[in-house]
C-alpha positions as CSV (number, residue, x, y, z in Angstrom):
1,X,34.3,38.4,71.8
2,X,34.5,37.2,68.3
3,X,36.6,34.4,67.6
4,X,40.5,34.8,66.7
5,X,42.1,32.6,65.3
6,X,45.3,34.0,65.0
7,X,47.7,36.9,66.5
8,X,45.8,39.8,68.5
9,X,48.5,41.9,69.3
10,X,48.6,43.4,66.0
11,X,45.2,43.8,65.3
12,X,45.1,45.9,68.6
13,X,47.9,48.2,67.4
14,X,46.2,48.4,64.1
15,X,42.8,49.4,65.8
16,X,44.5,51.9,68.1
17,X,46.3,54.0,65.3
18,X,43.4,53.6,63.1
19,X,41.1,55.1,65.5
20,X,43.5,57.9,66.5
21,X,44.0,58.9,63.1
22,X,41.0,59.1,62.1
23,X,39.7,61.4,65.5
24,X,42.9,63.3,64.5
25,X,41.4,64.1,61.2
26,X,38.5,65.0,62.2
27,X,36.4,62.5,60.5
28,X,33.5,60.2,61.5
29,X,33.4,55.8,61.0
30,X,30.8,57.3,58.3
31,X,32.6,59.3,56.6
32,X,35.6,57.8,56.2
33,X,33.8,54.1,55.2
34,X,32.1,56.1,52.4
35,X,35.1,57.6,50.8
36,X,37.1,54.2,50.7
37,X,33.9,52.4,49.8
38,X,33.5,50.1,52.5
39,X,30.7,49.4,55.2
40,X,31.0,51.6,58.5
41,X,30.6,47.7,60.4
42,X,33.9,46.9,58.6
43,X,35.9,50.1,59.6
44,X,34.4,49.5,63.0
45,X,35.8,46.2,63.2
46,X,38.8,47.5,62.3
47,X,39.0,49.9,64.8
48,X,37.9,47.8,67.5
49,X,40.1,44.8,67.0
50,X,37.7,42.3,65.9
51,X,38.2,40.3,62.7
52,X,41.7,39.9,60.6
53,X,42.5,43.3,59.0
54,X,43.1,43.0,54.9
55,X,46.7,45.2,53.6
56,X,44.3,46.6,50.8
57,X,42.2,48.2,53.8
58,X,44.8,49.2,56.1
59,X,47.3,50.8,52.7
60,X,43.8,52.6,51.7
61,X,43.6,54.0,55.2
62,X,47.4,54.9,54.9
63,X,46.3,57.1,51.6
64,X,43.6,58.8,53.0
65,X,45.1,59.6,56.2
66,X,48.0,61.4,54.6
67,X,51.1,58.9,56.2
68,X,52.7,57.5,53.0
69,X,56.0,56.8,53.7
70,X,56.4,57.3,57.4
71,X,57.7,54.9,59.7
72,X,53.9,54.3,61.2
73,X,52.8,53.5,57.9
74,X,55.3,50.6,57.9
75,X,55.0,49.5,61.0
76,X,50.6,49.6,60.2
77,X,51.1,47.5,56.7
78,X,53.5,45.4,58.7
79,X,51.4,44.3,61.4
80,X,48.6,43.8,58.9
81,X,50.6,41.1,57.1
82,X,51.2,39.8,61.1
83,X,47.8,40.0,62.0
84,X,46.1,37.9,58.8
85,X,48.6,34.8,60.0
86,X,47.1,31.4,61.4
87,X,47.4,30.5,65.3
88,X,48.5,27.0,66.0
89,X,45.3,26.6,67.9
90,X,43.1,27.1,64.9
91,X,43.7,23.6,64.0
92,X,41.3,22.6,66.8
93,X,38.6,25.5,66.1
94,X,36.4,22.9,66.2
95,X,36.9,21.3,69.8
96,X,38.1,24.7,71.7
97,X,35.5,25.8,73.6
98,X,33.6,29.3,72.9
99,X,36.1,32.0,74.2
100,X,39.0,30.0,74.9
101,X,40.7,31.0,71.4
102,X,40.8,34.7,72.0
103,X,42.2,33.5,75.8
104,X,45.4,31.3,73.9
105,X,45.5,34.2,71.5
106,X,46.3,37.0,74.7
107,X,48.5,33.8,76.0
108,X,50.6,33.4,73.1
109,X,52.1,36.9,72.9
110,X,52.0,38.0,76.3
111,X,55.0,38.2,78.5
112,X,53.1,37.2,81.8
113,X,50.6,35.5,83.0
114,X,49.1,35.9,86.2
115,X,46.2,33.2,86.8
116,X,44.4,32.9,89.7
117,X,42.4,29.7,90.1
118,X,39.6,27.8,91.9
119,X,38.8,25.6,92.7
120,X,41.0,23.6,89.7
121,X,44.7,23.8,89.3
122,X,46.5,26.2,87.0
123,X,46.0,24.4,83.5
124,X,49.7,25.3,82.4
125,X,50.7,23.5,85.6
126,X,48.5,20.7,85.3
127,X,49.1,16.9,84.2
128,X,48.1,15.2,81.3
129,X,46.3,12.4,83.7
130,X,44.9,15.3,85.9
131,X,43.2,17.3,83.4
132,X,42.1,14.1,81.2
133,X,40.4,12.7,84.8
134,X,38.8,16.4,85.0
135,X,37.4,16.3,81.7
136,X,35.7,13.1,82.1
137,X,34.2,13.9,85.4
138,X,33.4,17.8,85.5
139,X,32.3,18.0,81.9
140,X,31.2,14.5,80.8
141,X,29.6,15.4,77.5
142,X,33.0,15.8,76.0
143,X,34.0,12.9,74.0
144,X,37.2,10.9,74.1
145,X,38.4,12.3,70.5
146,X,37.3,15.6,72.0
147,X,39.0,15.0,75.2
148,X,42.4,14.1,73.3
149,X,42.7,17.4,71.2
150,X,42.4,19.7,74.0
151,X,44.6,17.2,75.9
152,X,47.0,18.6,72.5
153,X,46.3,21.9,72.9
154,X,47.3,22.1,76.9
155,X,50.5,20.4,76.2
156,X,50.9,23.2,73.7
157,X,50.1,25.8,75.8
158,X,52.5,24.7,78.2
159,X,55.3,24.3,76.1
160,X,55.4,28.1,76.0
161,X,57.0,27.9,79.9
162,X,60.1,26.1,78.0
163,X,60.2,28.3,74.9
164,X,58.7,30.4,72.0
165,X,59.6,31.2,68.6
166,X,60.8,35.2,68.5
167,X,59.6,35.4,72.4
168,X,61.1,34.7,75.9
169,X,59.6,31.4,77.7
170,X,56.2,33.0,79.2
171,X,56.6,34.0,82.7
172,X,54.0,32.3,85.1
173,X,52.8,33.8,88.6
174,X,50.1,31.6,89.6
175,X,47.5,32.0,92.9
176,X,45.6,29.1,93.5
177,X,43.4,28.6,95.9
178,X,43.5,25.8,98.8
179,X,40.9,23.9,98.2
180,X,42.5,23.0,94.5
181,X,45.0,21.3,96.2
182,X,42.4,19.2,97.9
183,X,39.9,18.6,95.9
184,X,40.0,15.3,94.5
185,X,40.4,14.3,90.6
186,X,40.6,11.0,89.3
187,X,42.5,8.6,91.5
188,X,45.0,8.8,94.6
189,X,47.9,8.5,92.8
190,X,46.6,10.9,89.9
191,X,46.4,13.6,92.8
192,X,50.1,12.4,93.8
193,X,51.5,13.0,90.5
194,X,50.1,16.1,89.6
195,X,50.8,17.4,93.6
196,X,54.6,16.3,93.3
197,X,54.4,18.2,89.4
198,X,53.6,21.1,91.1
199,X,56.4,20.9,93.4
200,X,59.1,20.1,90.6
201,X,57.6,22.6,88.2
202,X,57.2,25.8,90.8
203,X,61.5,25.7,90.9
204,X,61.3,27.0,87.5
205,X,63.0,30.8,87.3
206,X,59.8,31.8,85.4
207,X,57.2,30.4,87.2
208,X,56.0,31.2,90.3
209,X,53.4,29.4,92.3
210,X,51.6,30.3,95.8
211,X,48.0,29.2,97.8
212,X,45.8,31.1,98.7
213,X,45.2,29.8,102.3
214,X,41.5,28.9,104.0
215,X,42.9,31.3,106.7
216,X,42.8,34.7,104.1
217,X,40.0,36.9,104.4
218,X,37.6,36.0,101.2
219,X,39.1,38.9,98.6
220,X,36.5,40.1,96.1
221,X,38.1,38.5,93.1
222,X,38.9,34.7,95.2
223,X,35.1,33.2,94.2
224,X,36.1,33.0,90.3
225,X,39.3,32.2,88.2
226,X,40.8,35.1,85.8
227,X,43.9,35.5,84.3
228,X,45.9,38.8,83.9
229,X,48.3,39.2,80.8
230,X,51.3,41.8,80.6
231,X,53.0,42.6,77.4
232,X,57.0,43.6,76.5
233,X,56.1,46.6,74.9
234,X,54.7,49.3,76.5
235,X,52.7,50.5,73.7
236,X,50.7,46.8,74.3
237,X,47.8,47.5,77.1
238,X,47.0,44.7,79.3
239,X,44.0,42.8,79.4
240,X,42.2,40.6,81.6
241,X,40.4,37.9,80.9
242,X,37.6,36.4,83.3
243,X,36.4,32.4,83.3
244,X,32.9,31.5,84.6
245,X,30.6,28.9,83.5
246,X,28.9,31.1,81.4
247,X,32.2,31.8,79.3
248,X,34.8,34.0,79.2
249,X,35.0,38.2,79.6
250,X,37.7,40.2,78.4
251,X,38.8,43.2,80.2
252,X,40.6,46.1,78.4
253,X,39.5,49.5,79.7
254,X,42.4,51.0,81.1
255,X,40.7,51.8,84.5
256,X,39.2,48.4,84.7
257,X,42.6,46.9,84.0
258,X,44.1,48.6,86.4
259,X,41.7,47.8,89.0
260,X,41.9,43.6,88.5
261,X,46.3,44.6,88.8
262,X,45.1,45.7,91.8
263,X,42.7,43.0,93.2
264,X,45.7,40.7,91.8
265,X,48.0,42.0,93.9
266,X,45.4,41.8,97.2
267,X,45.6,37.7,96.6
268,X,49.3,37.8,96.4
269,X,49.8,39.4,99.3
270,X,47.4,37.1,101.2
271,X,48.8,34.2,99.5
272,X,51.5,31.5,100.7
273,X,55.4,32.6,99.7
274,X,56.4,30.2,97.1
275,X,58.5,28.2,99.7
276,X,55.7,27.9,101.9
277,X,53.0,26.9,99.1
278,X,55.9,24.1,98.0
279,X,55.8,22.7,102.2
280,X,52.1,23.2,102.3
281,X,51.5,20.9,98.9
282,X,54.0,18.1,100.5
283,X,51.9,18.0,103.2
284,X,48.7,17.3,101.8
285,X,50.3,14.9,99.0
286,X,51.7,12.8,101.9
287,X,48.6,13.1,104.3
288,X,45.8,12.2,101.7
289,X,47.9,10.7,98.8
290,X,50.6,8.5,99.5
């Protein structure tokens, strides 16, 4: 996915009108991209999502599609002057990691989040000691500077569980898998910190934490990490978003979609009850960590 460096949610409700006016009219990418002048890559991207849509472009469109004055053509120049704003996290375009801006950018305006990890922590749950101790040892060709600013961007992305401007607090359900309890980063009482965090932070009326124990069956979707985001409007499809070392892949078809809501909701039923995951997380804090 092309990078985004700032709000997706209207670009997607531009796209989606676009394109359904257009089919509507009865008119091809070509056709269209010839009569306002412009390349049929640009009305593609437009279409699709992918870039930051110009108000000339979209009030053009509005002109040739006939909807001058309607509410939709408000709502369409509107969400263009949205879309062409700055995210907070393009300030570190230059340390983020390939993929992870369009992930922040889904984060950002979605209502929930639900994360599945392995075999790391939730990053919106993690420490600052914990996730500094993982960068040093799982991906060592980071550099301290580099290490700090996406230190900065996690606490920002975190602060989003306490509040957000013109959006409720971003509700968290978070599967994790055993063995992220267990494994080992940084020091004893790094672990013991960020276990007891995890304790403190799972009480929270929007988040929601449970393992996924060693005694589930092995799901389809428990080898790799993903994260499912929900929107408050219903005219906002969901996406999914898949992490692997090879970088990230975004889901959006609505039978795919539906499909990883479904594969989510295997793991939740096979995972620990909140009360349980909190008992099973004192355990191993006091049995390897104290």
């Amino acid at each position: 996915m092309a990078s985004i460096q700032g709000p997706v949610i209207p670009r997607r409700r531009i796209a989606e009108h676009l394109r359904r006016l257009r089919e509507e009219a009865g008119r091809t990418l070509e056709d269209v991209a010839s009569e306002l002048l412009i390349s049929t890559s640009k009305l593609s991207r437009l279409e699709n999502a992918q870039g930051s849509p110009q108000s000339r472009d979209v009030r053009d469109l509005i002109r040739l599609y006939g909807i001058e004055g309607t509410e939709l053509a408000d709502k369409l120049m509107r969400w263009a002057r949205n879309a062409g704003k700055q995210g907070w996290w393009a300030d570190y375009s230059q340390t983020l990691p390939s993929g992870l801006d369009s992930h922040i950018a889904y984060e950002t305006e979605a209502s929930v989040a639900r994360v599945y990890t392995i075999p790391v922590l939730p990053v919106l749950l993690q420490t600052t000691p914990y996730t500094r101790a993982f960068y040093r040892s799982s991906e060592p060709w980071w550099s301290d500077h580099d290490i700090e600013e996406l230190i900065k961007v996690r606490q920002r992305r975190q602060a989003a569980l306490e509040e957000r401007d013109g959006l409720q607090p971003l509700k968290l359900i978070a599967i994790t898998h055993e063995s992220s309890i267990r494994q080992s980063i940084g020091s004893p009482e790094i672990m013991h910190e960020q276990l007891g965090h995890l304790v403190e932070r799972s009480t929270a009326p929007n988040i929601e934490l449970r393992v996924f124990p060693f005694s589930s069956p092995p799901l389809f979707t428990s080898t790799c990490m993903y994260a499912y985001f929900e929107f408050h409007d219903a005219m906002d499809r969901d996406v999914v978003n898949v992490e692997t070392h090879a970088g990230f892949r975004y889901i959006e078809t609505t039978e795919q979609v539906s499909r990883y809501r479904r594969y989510y909701e295997e793991l939740y039923a096979h995972s620990l009850p909140p009360e349980e995951t909190r008992a099973l997380i004192r355990s191993v804090q006091e049995q390897h960590y104290s």
